[in-house]
MARBA-3410 file (N, C-alpha, C, O; in Angstrom, 1 decimal):
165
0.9,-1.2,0.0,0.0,0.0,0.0,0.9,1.2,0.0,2.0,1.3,0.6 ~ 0.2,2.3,-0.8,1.6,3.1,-0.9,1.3,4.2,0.6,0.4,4.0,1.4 ~ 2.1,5.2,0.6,1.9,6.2,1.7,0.7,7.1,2.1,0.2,7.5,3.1 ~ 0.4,7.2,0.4,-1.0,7.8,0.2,-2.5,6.9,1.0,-3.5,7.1,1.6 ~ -1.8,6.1,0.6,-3.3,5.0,1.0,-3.3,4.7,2.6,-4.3,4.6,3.2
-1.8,4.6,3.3,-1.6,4.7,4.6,-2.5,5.9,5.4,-3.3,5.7,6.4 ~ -2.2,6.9,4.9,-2.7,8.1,5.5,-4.1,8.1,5.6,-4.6,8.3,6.7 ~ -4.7,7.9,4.5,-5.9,7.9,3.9,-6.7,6.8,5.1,-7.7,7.2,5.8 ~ -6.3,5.9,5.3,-6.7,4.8,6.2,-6.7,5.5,7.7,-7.6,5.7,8.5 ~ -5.2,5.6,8.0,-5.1,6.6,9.4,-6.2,7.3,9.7,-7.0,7.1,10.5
-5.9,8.4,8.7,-7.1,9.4,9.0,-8.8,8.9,9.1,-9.3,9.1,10.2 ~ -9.3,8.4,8.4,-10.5,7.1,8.6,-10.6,6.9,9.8,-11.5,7.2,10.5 ~ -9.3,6.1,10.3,-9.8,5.5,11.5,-9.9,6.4,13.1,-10.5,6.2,14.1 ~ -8.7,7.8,12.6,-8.8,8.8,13.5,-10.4,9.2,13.6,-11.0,8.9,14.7 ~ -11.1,9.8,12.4,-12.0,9.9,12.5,-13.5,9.1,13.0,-14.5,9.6,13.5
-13.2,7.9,12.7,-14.4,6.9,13.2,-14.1,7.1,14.7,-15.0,7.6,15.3 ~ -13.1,6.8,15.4,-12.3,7.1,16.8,-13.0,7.9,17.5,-13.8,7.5,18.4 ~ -12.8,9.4,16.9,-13.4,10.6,17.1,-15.2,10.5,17.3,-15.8,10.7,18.3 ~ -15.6,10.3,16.2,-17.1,10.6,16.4,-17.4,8.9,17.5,-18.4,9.1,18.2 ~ -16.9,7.6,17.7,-17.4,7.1,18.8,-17.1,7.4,20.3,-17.7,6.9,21.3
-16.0,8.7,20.2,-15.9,8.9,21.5,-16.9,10.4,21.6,-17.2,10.7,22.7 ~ -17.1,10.8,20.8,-18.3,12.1,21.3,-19.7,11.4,21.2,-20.7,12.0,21.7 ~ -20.1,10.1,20.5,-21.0,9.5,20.9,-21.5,8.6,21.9,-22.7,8.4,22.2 ~ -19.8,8.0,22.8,-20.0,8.0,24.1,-20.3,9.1,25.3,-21.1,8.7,26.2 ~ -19.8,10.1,25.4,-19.7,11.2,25.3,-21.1,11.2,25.8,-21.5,10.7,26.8
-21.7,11.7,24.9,-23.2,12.2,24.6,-23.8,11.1,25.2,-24.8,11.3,25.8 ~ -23.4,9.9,25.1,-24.7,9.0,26.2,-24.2,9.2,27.4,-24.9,9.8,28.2 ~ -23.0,8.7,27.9,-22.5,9.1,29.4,-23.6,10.3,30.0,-24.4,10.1,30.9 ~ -23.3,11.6,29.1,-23.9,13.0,29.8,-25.3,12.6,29.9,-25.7,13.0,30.9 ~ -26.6,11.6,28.9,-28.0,12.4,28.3,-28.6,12.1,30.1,-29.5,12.9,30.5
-28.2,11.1,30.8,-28.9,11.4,31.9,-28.5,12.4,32.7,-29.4,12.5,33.5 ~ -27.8,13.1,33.0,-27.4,14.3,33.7,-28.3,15.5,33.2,-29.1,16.1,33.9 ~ -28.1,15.7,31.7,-28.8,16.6,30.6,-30.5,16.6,31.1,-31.3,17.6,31.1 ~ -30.5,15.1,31.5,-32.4,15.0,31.3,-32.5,15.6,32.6,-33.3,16.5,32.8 ~ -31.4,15.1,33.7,-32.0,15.7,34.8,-32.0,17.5,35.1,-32.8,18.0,36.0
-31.0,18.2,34.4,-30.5,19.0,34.9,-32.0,20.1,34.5,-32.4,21.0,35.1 ~ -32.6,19.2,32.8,-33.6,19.9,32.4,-35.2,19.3,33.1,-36.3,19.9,32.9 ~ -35.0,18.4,33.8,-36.6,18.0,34.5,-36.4,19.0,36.0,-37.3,19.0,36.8 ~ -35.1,20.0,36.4,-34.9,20.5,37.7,-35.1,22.5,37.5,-35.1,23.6,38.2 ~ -35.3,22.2,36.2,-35.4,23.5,35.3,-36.8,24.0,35.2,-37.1,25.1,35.7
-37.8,23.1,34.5,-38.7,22.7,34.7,-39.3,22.9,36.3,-40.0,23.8,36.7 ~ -39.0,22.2,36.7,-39.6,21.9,38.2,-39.3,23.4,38.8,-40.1,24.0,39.6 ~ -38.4,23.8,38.6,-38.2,25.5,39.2,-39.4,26.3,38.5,-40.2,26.8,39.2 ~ -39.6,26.4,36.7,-40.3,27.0,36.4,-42.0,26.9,37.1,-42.7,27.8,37.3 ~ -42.2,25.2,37.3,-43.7,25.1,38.3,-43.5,25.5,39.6,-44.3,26.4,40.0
-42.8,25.2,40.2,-42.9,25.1,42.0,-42.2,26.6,42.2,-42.9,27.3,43.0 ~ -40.8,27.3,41.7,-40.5,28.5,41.8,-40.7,29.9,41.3,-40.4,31.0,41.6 ~ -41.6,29.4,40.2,-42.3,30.5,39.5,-41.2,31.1,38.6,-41.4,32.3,38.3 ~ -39.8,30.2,38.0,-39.2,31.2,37.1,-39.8,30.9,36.2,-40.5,29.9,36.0 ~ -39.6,32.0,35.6,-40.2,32.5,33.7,-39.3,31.5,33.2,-39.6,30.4,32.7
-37.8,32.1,33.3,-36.7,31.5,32.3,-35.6,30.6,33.2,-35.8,30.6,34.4 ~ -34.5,29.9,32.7,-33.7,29.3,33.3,-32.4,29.5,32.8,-32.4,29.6,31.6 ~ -31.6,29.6,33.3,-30.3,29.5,32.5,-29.4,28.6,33.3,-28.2,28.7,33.0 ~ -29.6,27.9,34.0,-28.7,26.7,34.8,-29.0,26.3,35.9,-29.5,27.0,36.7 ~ -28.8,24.9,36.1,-29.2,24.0,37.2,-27.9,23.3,37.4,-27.2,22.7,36.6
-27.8,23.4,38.9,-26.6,22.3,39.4,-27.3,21.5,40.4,-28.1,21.7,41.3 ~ -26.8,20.3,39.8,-27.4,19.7,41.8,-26.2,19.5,42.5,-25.2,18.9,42.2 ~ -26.6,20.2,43.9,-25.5,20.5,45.4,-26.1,19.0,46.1,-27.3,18.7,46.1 ~ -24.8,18.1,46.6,-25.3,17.5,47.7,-24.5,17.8,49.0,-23.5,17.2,49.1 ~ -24.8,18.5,50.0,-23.9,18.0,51.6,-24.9,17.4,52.6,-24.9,16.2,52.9
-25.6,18.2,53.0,-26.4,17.5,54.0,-27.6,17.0,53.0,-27.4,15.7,52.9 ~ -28.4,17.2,52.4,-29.4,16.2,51.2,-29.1,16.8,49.8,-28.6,17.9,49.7 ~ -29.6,16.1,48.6,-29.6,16.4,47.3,-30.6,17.8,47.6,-31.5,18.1,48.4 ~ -29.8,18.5,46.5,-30.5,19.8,46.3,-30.5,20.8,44.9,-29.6,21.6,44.6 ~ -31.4,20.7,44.3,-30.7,21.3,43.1,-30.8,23.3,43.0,-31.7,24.0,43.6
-29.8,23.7,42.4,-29.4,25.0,42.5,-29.8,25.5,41.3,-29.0,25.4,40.4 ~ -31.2,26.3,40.7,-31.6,26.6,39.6,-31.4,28.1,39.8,-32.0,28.7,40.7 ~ -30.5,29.0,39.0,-30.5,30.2,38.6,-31.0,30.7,37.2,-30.5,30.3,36.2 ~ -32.2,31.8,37.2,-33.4,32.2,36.2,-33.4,33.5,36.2,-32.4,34.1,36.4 ~ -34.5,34.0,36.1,-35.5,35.0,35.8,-36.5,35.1,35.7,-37.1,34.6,34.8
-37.4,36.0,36.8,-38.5,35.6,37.0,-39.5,36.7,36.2,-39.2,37.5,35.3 ~ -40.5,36.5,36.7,-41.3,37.2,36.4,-41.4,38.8,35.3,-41.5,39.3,34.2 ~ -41.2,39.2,36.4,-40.4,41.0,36.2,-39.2,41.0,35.7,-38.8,42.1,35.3 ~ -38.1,39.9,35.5,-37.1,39.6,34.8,-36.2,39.7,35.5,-35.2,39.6,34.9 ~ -36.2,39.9,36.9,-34.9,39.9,37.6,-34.5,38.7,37.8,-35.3,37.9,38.1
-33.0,38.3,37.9,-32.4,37.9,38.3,-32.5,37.0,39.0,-31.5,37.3,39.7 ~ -32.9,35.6,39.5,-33.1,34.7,41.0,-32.5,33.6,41.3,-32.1,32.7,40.5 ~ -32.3,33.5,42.2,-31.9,31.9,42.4,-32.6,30.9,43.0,-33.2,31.2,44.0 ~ -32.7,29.2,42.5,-34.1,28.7,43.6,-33.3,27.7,44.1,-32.6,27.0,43.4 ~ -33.4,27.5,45.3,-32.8,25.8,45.9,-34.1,25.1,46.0,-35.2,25.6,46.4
-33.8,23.8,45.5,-35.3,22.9,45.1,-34.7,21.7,46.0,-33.9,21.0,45.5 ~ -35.3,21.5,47.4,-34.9,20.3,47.9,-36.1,19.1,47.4,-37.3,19.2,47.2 ~ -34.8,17.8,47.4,-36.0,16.8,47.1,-37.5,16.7,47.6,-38.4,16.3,46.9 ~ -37.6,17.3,49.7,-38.4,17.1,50.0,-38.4,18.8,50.3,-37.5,19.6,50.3 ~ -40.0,18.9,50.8,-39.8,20.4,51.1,-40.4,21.4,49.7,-40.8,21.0,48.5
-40.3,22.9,50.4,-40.4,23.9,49.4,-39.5,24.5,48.7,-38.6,25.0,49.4 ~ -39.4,24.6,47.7,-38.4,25.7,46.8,-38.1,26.7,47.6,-38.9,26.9,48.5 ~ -36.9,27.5,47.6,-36.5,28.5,48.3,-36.1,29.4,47.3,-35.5,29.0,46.3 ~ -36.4,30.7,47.6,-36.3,31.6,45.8,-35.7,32.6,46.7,-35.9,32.9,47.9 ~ -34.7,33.3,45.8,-33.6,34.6,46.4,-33.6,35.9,45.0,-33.3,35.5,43.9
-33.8,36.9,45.3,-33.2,37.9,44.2,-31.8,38.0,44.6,-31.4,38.2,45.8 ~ -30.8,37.8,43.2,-30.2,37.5,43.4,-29.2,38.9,43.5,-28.0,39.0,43.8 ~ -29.9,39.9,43.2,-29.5,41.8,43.0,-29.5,41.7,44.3,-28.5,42.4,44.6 ~ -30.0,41.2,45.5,-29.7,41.8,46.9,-29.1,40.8,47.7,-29.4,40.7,48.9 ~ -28.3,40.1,47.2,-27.3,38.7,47.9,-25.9,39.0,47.3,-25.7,39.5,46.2
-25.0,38.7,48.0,-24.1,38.5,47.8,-23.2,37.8,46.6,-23.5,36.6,46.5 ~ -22.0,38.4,45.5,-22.2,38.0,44.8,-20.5,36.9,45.0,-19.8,37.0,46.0 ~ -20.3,36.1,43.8,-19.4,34.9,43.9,-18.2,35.6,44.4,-17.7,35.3,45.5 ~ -17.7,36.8,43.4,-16.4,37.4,43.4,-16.3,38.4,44.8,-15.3,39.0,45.2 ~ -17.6,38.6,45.5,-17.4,39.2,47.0,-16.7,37.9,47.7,-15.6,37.8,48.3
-17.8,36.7,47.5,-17.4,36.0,48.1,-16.0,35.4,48.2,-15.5,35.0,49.3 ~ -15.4,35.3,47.3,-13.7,35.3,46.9,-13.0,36.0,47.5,-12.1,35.4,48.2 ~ -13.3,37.4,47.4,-12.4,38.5,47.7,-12.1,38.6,49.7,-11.0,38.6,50.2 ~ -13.5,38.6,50.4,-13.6,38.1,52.0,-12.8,36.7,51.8,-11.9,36.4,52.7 ~ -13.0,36.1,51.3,-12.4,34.6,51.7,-10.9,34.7,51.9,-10.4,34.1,52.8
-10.2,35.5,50.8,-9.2,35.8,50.3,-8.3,36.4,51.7,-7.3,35.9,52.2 ~ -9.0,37.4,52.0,-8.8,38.4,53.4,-8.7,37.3,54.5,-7.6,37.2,55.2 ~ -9.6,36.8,54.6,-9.9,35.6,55.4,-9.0,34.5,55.8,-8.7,34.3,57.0 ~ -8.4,33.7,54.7,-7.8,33.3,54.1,-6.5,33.1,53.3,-6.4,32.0,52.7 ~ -5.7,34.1,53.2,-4.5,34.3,51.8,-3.8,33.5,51.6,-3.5,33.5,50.4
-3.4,32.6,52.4,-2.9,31.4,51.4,-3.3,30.7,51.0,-2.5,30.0,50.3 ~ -4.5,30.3,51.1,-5.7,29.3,50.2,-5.6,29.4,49.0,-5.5,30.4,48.4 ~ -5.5,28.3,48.5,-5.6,28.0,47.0,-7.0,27.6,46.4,-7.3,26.4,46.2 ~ -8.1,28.8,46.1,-9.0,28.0,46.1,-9.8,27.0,44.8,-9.5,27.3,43.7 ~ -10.4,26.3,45.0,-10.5,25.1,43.9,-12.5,25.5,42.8,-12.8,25.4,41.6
-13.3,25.9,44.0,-14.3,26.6,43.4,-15.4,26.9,44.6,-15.7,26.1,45.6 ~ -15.9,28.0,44.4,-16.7,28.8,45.0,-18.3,28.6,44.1,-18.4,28.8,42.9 ~ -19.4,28.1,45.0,-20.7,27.3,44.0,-22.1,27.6,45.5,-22.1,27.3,46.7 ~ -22.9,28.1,44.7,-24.1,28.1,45.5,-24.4,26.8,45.9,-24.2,25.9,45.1 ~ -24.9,26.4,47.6,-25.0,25.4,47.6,-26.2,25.5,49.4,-26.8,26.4,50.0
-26.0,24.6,49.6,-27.4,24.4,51.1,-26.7,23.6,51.6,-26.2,22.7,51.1 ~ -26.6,24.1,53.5,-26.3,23.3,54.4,-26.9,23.9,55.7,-27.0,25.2,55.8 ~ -27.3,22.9,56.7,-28.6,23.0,57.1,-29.5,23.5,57.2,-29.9,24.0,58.3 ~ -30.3,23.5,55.8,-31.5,24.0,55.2,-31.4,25.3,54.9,-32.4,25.8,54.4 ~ -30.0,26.1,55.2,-29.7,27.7,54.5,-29.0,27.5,53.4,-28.1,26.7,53.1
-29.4,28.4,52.9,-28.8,28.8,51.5,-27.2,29.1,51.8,-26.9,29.9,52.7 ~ -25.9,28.5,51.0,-25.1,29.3,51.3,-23.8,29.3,50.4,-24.1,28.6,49.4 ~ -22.9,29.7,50.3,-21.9,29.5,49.4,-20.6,28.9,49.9,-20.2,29.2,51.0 ~ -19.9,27.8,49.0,-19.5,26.7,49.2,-18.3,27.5,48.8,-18.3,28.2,47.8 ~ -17.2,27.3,49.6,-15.8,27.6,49.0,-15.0,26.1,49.3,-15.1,25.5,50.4
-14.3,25.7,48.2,-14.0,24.4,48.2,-12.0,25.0,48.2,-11.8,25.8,47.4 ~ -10.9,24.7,48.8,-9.6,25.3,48.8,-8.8,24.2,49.6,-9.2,23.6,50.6 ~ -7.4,24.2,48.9,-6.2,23.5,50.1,-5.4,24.6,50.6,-5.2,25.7,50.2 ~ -4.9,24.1,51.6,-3.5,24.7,52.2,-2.9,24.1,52.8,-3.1,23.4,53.8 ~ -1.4,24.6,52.1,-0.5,23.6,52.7,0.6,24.2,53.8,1.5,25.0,53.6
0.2,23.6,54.8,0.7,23.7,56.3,1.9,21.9,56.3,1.5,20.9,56.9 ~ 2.9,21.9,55.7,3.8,20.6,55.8,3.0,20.0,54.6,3.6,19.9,53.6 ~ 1.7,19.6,54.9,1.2,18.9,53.6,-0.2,19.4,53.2,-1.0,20.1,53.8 ~ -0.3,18.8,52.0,-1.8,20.0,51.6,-3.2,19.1,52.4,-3.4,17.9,52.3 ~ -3.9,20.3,53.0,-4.6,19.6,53.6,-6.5,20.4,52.4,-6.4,21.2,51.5
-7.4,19.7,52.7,-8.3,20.4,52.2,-9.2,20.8,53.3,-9.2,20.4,54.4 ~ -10.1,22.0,52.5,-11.5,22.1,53.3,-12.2,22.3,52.3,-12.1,22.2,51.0 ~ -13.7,22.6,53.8,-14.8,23.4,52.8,-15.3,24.6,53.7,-15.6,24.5,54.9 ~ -15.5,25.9,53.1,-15.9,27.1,54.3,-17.2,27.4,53.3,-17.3,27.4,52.1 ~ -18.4,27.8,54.6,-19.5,28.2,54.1,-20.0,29.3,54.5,-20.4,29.4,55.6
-19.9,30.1,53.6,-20.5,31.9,54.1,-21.8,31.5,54.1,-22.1,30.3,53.6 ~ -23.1,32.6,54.7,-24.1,32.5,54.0,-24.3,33.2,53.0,-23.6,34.2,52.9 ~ -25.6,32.8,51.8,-26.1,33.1,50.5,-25.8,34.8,50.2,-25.1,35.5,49.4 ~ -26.9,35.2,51.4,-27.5,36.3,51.4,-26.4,37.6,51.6,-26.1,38.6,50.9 ~ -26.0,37.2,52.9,-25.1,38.5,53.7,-23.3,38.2,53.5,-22.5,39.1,53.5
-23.2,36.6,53.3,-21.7,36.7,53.2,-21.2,36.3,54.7,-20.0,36.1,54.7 ~ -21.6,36.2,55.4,-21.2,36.1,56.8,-20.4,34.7,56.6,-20.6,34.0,55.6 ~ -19.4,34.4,57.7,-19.0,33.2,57.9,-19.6,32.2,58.0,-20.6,32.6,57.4 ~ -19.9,31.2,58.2,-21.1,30.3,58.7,-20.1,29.1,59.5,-20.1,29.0,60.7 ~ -19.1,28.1,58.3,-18.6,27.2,59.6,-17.5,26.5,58.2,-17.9,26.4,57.0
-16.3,26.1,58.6,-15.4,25.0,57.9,-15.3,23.6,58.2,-15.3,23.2,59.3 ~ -15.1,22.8,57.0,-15.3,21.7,57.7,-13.5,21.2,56.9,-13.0,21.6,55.8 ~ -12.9,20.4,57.9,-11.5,20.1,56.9,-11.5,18.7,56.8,-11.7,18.0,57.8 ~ -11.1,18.1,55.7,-10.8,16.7,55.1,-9.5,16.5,56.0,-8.6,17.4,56.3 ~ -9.6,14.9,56.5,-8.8,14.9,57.3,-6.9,14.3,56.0,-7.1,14.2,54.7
-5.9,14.1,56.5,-5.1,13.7,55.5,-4.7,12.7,56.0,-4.7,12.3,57.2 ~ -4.2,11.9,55.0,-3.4,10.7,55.1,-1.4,10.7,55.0,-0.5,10.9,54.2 ~ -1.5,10.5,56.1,0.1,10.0,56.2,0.7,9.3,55.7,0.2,8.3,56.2 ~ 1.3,9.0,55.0,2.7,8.2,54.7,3.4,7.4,55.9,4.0,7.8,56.9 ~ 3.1,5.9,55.3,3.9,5.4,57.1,5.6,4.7,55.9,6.5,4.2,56.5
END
């Protein structure tokens, strides 16, 4: 087979490669996808948004999904939808925003390296998740939780580490 025909083959099989791995891909995600859009949904009945633009689901103390929209009048909101229970709905123009949250942490904090800052709920308040290591001899992790609204402290919890014997 000459060089030409080598290539010609390579590339083929690069490509077949290619589209079976974005069609695993795409099935891995479609349940994540279905849920992220039945939590979307479920905000627009139970939270009254108009529109959606993103759903996460938070777990620490129970599943909880984190739908940020627009409601009615078009402002801004955010809904925590626990499995059990009521929707909890926040304008999100009078809460605290991610990059305050950073900036206090920061203060708070300065050698933290942090990994991500994400709306989330722990015991049944709204609050924001700062996820960061620091390395004191070895890196150790936490998690610190302001609340939603005001930014206040709320409580850290730290991953314990594993030694080396």
């Amino acid at each position: 087979m000459s060089r030409r025909g080598w290539t010609l083959w390579i590339s083929a099989l690069v490509v077949l490669l290619l589209v079976y791995l974005h069609a695993e891909y795409r099935s891995f995600q479609r349940p994540i996808w279905a849920a992220e859009l039945q939590a979307e949904k479920l905000a627009q009945q139970k939270a009254g948004l108009k529109e959606t633009s993103s759903a996460e689901k938070y777990v620490w103390d129970a599943p909880v999904w984190v739908v940020r929209g627009k409601n009615a009048e078009g402002q801004e909101v955010i809904a925590w939808l626990p499995e059990k229970g009521e929707p909890l709905l926040l304008d999100m123009a009078s809460s605290r925003k991610e990059g305050d949250i950073r900036s206090s942490f920061k203060q708070r904090v300065p050698d933290a390296d942090i990994h991500h800052v994400r709306a989330g709920m722990i015991g049944g308040q709204p609050a924001w998740e700062v996820f960061y290591t620091r390395k004191q001899g070895q890196t150790r992790y936490y998690y610190d939780f302001y609340r939603y609204q005001n930014g206040e402290y709320m409580t850290t919890y730290s991953l314990t580490t594993k030694k080396a014997s």
